[in-house]
VOKOL-777195 format. One line per 10 residues: number of its first residue (from 1); for each residue x, y, z negated of C-alpha. Coordinates in pm, whole numbers, plus 50000, padded with zeros to 5 digits. Each point is the difference from the previous one (the first is absolute). Layout:
REM residues N
NUM = X:Y:Z ~ ...
***
This chain:
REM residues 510
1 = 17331:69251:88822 ~ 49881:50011:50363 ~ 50196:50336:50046 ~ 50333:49853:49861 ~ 49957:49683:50194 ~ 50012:50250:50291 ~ 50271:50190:49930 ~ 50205:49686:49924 ~ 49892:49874:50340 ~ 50138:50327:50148
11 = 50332:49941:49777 ~ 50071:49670:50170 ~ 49949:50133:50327 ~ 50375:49953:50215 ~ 50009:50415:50072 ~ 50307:50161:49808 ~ 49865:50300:49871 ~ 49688:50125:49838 ~ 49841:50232:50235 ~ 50071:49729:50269
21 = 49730:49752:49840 ~ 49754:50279:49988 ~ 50030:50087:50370 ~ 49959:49603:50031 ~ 49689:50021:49796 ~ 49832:50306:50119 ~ 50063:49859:50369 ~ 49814:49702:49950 ~ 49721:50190:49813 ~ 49912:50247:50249
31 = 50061:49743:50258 ~ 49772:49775:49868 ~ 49737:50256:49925 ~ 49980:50098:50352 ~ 50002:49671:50096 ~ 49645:49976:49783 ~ 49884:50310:50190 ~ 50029:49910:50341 ~ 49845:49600:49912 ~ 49710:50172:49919
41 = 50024:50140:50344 ~ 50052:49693:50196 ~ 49737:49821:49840 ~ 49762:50145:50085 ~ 50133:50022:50379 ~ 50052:49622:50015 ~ 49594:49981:49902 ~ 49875:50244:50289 ~ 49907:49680:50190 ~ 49789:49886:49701
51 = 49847:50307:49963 ~ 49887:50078:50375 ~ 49866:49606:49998 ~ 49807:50026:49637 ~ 49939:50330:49934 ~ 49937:50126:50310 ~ 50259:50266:50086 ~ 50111:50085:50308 ~ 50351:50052:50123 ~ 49868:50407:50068
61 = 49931:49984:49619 ~ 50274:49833:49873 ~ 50201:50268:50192 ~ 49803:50313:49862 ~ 50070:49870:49667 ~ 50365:49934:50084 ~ 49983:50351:50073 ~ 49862:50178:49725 ~ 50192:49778:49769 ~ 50294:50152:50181
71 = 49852:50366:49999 ~ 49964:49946:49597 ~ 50329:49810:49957 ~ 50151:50314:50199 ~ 49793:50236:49747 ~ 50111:49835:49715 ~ 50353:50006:50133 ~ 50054:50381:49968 ~ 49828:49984:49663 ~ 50195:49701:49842
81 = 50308:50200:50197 ~ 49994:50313:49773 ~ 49819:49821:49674 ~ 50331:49769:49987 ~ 50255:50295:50010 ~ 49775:50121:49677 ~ 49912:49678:49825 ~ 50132:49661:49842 ~ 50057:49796:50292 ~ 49993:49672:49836
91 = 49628:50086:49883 ~ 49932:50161:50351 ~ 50087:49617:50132 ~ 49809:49753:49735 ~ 49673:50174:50072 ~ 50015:49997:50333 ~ 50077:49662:49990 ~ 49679:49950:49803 ~ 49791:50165:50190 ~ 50066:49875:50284
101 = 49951:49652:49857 ~ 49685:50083:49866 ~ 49850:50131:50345 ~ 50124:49716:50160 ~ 49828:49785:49783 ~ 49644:50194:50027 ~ 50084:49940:50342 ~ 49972:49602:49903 ~ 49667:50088:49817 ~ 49867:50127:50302
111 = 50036:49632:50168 ~ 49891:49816:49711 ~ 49701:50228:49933 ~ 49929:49943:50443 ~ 49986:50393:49979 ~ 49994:50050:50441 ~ 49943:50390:49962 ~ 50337:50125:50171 ~ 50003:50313:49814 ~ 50100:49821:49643
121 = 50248:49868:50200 ~ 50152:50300:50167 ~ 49964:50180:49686 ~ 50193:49774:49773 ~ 50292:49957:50290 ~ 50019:50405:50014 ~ 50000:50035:49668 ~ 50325:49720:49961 ~ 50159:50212:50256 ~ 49999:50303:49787
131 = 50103:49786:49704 ~ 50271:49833:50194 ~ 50220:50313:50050 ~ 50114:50033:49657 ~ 50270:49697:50091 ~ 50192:50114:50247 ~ 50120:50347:49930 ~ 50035:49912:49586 ~ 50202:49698:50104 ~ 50245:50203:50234
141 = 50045:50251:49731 ~ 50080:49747:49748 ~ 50278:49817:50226 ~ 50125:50378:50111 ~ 50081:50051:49602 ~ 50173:49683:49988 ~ 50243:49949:50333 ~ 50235:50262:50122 ~ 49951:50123:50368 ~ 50342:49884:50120
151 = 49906:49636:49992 ~ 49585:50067:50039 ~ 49966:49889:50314 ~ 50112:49627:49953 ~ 49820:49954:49675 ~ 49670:50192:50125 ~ 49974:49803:50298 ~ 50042:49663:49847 ~ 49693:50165:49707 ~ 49806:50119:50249
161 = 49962:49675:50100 ~ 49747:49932:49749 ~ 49670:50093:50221 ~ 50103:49800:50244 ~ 50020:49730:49739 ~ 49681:50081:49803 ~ 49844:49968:50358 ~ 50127:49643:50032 ~ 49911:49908:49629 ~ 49659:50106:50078
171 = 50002:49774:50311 ~ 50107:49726:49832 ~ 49788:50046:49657 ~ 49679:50026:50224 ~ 50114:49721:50227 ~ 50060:49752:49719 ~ 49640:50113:49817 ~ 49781:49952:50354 ~ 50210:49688:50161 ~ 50185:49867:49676
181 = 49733:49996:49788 ~ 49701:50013:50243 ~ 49839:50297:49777 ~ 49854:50312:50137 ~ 50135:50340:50057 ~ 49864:50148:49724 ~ 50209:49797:49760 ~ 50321:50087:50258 ~ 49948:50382:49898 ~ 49914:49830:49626
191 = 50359:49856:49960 ~ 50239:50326:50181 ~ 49850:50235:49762 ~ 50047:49770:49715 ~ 50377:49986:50101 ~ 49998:50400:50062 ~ 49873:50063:49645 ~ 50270:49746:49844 ~ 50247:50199:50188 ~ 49840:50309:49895
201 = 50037:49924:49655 ~ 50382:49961:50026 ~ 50042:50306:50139 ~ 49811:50188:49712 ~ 50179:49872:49766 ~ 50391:49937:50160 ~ 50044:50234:50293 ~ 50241:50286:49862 ~ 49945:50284:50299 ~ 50279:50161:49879
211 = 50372:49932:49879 ~ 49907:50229:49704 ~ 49721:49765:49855 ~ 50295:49781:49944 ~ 50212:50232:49860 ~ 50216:50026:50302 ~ 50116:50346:50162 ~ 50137:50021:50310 ~ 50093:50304:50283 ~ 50057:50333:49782
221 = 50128:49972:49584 ~ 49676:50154:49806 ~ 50082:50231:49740 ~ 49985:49927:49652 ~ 49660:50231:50010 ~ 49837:49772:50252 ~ 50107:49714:49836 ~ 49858:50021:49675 ~ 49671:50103:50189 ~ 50018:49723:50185
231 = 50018:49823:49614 ~ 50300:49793:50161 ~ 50244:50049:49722 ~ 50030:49778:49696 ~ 50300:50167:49875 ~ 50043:50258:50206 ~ 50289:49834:50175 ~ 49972:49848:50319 ~ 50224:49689:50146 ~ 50109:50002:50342
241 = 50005:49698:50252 ~ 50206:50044:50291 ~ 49926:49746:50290 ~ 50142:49941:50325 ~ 49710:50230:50146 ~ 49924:50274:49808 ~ 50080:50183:49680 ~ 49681:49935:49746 ~ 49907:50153:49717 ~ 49811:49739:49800
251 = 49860:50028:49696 ~ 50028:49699:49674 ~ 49951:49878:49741 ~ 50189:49869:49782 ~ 49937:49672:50101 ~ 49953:50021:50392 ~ 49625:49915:49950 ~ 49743:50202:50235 ~ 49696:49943:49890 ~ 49781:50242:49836
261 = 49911:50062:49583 ~ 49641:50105:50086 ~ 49856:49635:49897 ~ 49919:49692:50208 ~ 49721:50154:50176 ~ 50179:50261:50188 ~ 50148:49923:50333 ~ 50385:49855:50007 ~ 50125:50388:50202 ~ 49926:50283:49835
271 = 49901:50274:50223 ~ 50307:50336:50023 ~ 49850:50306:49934 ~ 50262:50237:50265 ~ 49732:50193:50205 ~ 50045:50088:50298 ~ 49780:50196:50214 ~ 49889:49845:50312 ~ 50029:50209:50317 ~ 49687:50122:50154
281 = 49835:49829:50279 ~ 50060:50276:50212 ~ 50381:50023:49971 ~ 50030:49626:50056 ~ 49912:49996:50335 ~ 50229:50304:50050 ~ 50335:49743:49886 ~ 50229:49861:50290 ~ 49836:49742:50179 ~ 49668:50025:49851
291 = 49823:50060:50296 ~ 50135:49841:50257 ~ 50002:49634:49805 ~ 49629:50063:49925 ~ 49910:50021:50333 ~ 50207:49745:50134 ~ 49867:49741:49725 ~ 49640:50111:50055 ~ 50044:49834:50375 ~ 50182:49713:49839
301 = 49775:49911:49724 ~ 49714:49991:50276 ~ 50231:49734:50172 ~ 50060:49799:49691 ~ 49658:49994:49853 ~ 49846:49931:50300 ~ 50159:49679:50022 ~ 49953:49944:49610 ~ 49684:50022:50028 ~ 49927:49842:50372
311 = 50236:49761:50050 ~ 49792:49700:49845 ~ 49708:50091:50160 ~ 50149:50064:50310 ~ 50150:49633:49955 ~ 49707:49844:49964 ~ 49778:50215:50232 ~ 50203:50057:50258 ~ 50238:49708:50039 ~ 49723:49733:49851
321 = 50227:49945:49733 ~ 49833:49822:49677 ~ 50013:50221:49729 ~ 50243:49816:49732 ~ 50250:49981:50263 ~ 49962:50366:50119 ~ 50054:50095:49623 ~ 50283:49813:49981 ~ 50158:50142:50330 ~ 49937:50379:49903
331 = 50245:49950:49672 ~ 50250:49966:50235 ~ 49970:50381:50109 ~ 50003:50072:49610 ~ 50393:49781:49982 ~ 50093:50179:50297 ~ 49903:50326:49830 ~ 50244:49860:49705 ~ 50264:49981:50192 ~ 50012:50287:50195
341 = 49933:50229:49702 ~ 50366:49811:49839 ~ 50163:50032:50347 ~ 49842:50383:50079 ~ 50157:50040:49614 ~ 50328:49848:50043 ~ 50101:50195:50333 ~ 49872:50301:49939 ~ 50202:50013:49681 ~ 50297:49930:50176
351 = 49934:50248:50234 ~ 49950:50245:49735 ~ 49636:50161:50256 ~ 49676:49861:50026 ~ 49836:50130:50322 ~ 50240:49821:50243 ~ 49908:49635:49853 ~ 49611:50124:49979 ~ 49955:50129:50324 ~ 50219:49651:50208
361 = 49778:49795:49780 ~ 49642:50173:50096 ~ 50126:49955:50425 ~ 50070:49634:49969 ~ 49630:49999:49804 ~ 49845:50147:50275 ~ 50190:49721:50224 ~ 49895:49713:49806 ~ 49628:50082:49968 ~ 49979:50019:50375
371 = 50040:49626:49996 ~ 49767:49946:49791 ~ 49754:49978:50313 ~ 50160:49664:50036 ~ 49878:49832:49748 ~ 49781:49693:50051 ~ 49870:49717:49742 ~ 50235:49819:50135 ~ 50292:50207:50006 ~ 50072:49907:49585
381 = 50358:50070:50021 ~ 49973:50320:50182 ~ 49779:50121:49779 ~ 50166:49933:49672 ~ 50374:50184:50181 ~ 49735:50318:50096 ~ 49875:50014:49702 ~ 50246:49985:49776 ~ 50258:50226:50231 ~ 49714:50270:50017
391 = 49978:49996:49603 ~ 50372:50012:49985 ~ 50023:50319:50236 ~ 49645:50176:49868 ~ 50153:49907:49610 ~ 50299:50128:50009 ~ 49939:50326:50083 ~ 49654:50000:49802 ~ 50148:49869:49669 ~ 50335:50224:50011
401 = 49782:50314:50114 ~ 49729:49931:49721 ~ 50294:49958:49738 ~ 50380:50052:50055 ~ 49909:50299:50189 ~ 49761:50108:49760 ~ 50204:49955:49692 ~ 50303:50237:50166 ~ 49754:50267:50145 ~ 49846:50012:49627
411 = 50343:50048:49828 ~ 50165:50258:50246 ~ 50188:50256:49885 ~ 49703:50269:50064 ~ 49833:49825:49774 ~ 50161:50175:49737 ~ 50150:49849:49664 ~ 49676:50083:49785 ~ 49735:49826:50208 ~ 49903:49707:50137
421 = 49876:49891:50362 ~ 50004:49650:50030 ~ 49672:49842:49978 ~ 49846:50323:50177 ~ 50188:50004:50267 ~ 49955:49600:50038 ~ 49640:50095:49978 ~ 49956:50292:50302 ~ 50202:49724:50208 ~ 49795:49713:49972
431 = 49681:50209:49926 ~ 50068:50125:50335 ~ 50064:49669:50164 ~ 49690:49851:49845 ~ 49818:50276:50151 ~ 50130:49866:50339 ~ 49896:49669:49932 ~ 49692:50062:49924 ~ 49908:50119:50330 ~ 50177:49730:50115
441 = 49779:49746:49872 ~ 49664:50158:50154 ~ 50182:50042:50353 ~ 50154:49632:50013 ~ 49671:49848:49892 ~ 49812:50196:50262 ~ 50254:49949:50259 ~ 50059:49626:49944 ~ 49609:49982:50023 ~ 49889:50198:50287
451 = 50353:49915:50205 ~ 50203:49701:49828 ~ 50318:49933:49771 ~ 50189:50135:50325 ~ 49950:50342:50015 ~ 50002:50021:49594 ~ 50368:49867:50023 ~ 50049:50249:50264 ~ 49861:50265:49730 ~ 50264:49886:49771
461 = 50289:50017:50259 ~ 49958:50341:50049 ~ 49979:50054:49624 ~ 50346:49850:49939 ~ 50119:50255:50291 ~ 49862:50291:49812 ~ 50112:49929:49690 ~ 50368:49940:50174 ~ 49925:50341:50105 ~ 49957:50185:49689
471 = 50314:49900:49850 ~ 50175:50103:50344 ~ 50133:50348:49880 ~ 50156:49865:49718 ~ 50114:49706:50236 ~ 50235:50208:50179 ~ 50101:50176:49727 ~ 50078:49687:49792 ~ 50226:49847:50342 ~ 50166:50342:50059
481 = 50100:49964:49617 ~ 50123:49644:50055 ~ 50204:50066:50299 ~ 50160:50288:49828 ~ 50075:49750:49738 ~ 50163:49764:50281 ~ 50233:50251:50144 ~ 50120:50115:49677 ~ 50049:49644:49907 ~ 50188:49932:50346
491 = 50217:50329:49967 ~ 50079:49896:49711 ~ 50137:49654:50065 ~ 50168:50147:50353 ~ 50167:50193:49737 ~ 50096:49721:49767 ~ 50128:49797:50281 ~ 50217:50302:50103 ~ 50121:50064:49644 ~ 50093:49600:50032
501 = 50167:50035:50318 ~ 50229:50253:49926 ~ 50128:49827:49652 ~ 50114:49700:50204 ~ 50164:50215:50245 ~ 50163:50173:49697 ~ 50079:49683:49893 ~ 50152:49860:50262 ~ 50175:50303:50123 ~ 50210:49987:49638
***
């Protein structure tokens, strides 16, 4: 059957221990599902030129509905937040995923039906902002029941990679259906949301959002109670796997096999029934670290989107650029967003704090959108190093902010053994910097019209600064901690040395 083909599949897989191929699996399904989610995005960014020349939009217009897409998205955000703390995630995901397909394709509808009222199409992109929230904080919550915090930063960064990639999928998808195959860009939005829904599916159907859908336990032993309300036990005695990371309590049959009894139309997880209650909306903001990384991202996110959003156009308005080519240049802020999300990962992992790596990262942002005042159509090379340095020090603080940081601020200690935070706390931080980029997107259109592109990267320079500046308490705090940490380490080794010293002298007096 289809579900034993997969499970074979999974079998074959090189990882040496059970739960390891489902950490494999559920990273490449929530990274692909975001991926879907922020195509949808992109393609319709990479069409605004289309849409001003056919339609009849202006740039003013396109940026209002930037901006209440962002407002809704924002909305929805806080919504999705708490709903995914309370709710199957793995549901919460698919449909969105739908949805947002759907609307996307009404969108299409509008350009094959030559609708030119802008209202159907603000009302269709607000609505897919709303829609659009139910990836993000679902798909955090899902990878913050799978990966342990001690090694979250790494993996997180390289995953949160995925809307920088969705962002260059969508690039390329539209690219290859309006140059490659000389169709229009209705068909472009036609063929992501096709691919979205596929993905969708797979999700539906495969994505286990937690270990116990499996039949794996890990953290805390349940007792027998919990367990056989949980239905886990087949005969009431449970094997234990130790691996090199963790000590697991998972759950089999007889013969190893995972898959559920229910019949061949129910999905390949099951879904655990542990409640836990989700903390209030309220209290979340109230948890270390809440506040000050929702204010900080709200500047950021106004950075980043504005240049998701703009930098095509800005390509090809400003710099004369045609508008395959300027498509093709903006992915490369979306690979340097890749990479500094792995790199922001990696060091502040070793580090063992965050806000020292964020707040280096957002200065040297500010630095390299100053040169962006450089740029001519000539200047190809200059433009591709800008662009893809200012994605690599705007990402990296975005993506590990938006997830890492998330993920650890929703499983602190205050949150308390019997409830969960995750996806609402990933939701009042990047509701709250979608709220941010929304007015973003009315002030850089306006400002880019009425002054030009160089006062709107001015705007974002001073947005990096403030964000810098909201993570500067904790900053301080974080270096003072590190230092400490350095002159305990040195004392230590003085004292080593010493120790080492005074053997050989020992030695040598004997």
């Amino acid at each position: 059957t289809e579900q034993g083909i997969l499970i074979c599949g999974m079998k074959m897989l090189w990882l040496k221990d059970r739960k390891s191929r489902w950490q494999l699996w559920v990273f490449l399904l929530t990274f692909g599902s975001y991926v879907s989610f922020h195509a949808l995005r992109k393609a319709f960014t990479c069409i605004k030129v289309n849409l001003t020349e056919e339609v009849g939009l202006s740039t003013q217009r396109l940026g209002f509905m930037d901006t209440m897409f962002m407002f809704a998205y924002a909305f929805g955000l806080y919504l999705s937040g708490a709903l995914g703390d309370r709710f199957n995630l793995r549901r919460l995901i698919s449909i969105g995923m739908w949805a947002s397909s759907g609307i996307t394709i009404l969108l299409a509808l509008c350009g094959f039906m030559e609708v030119k009222d802008p209202s159907y199409f603000l009302l269709l992109w607000t609505l897919n902002g709303l829609i659009q929230s139910a990836g993000w904080p679902a798909n955090v919550a899902v990878m913050g029941n799978w990966f342990a915090a001690d090694s979250r930063g790494a993996i997180m960064g390289v995953w949160s990679g995925n809307g920088p990639f969705g962002n260059i999928v969508g690039a390329l998808l539209v690219n290859l259906v309006l140059f490659g195959m000389h169709s229009t860009w209705e068909w472009a939005l036609v063929g992501v949301s096709v691919c979205a829904m596929v993905m969708s599916s797979l999700v539906f159907w495969y994505l286990p959002s937690h270990p116990a859908d499996v039949k794996l336990k890990t953290s805390r032993l349940p007792t027998d109670r919990e367990r056989e309300q949980e239905g886990l036990l087949d005969d009431g005695s449970p094997q234990l796997e130790v691996t090199s990371n963790m000590v697991e309590l998972a759950v089999l049959d007889h013969s190893g096999d995972t898959t559920p009894s229910k019949g061949t139309n129910e999905p390949l997880v099951a879904e655990h029934t542990q409640h836990r209650n989700g903390i209030s909306f309220m209290s979340a903001w109230l948890l270390p670290g809440v506040l000050p990384y929702s204010l900080s991202f709200a500047c950021l996110k106004l950075v980043n989107y504005s240049l998701f959003f703009w930098l095509p156009l800005f390509m090809t308005e400003g710099l004369n650029i045609e508008q395959d080519k300027s498509n093709n240049l903006s992915t490369l802020y979306d690979v340097g967003q890749i990479l500094g999300g792995v790199a922001a990962g990696y060091v502040s992992d070793k580090m063992g704090k965050r806000s020292p790596v964020m707040v280096f990262m957002l200065l040297a942002a500010c630095v390299s959108l100053f040169f962006y005042r450089f740029m001519t159509t000539d200047s190809v090379f200059l433009i591709m190093c800008l662009v893809t340095l200012s994605g690599f020090l705007i990402g990296g603080p975005s993506n590990i902010i938006s997830s890492a940081i998330c993920a650890d601020m929703g499983s602190d200690e205050a949150v308390g053994k019997d409830s969960t935070a995750l996806a609402t706390v990933t939701g009042i931080v990047d509701g709250t910097g979608s709220v941010g980029a929304a007015f973003g997107q009315t002030i850089i259109s306006m400002v880019s019209a009425a002054y030009g592109w160089k006062y709107a990267f001015a705007i974002l320079m001073f947005m990096c600064v403030a964000s810098a500046m909201c993570l500067w308490r904790m900053f301080v705090k974080d270096c003072r901690s590190l230092h400490a940490d350095w002159q305990k380490s040195r004392k230590l080794f003085r004292s080593m040395q010493a120790q080492g010293e005074d053997r050989s002298r020992s030695a040598s007096t004997i």
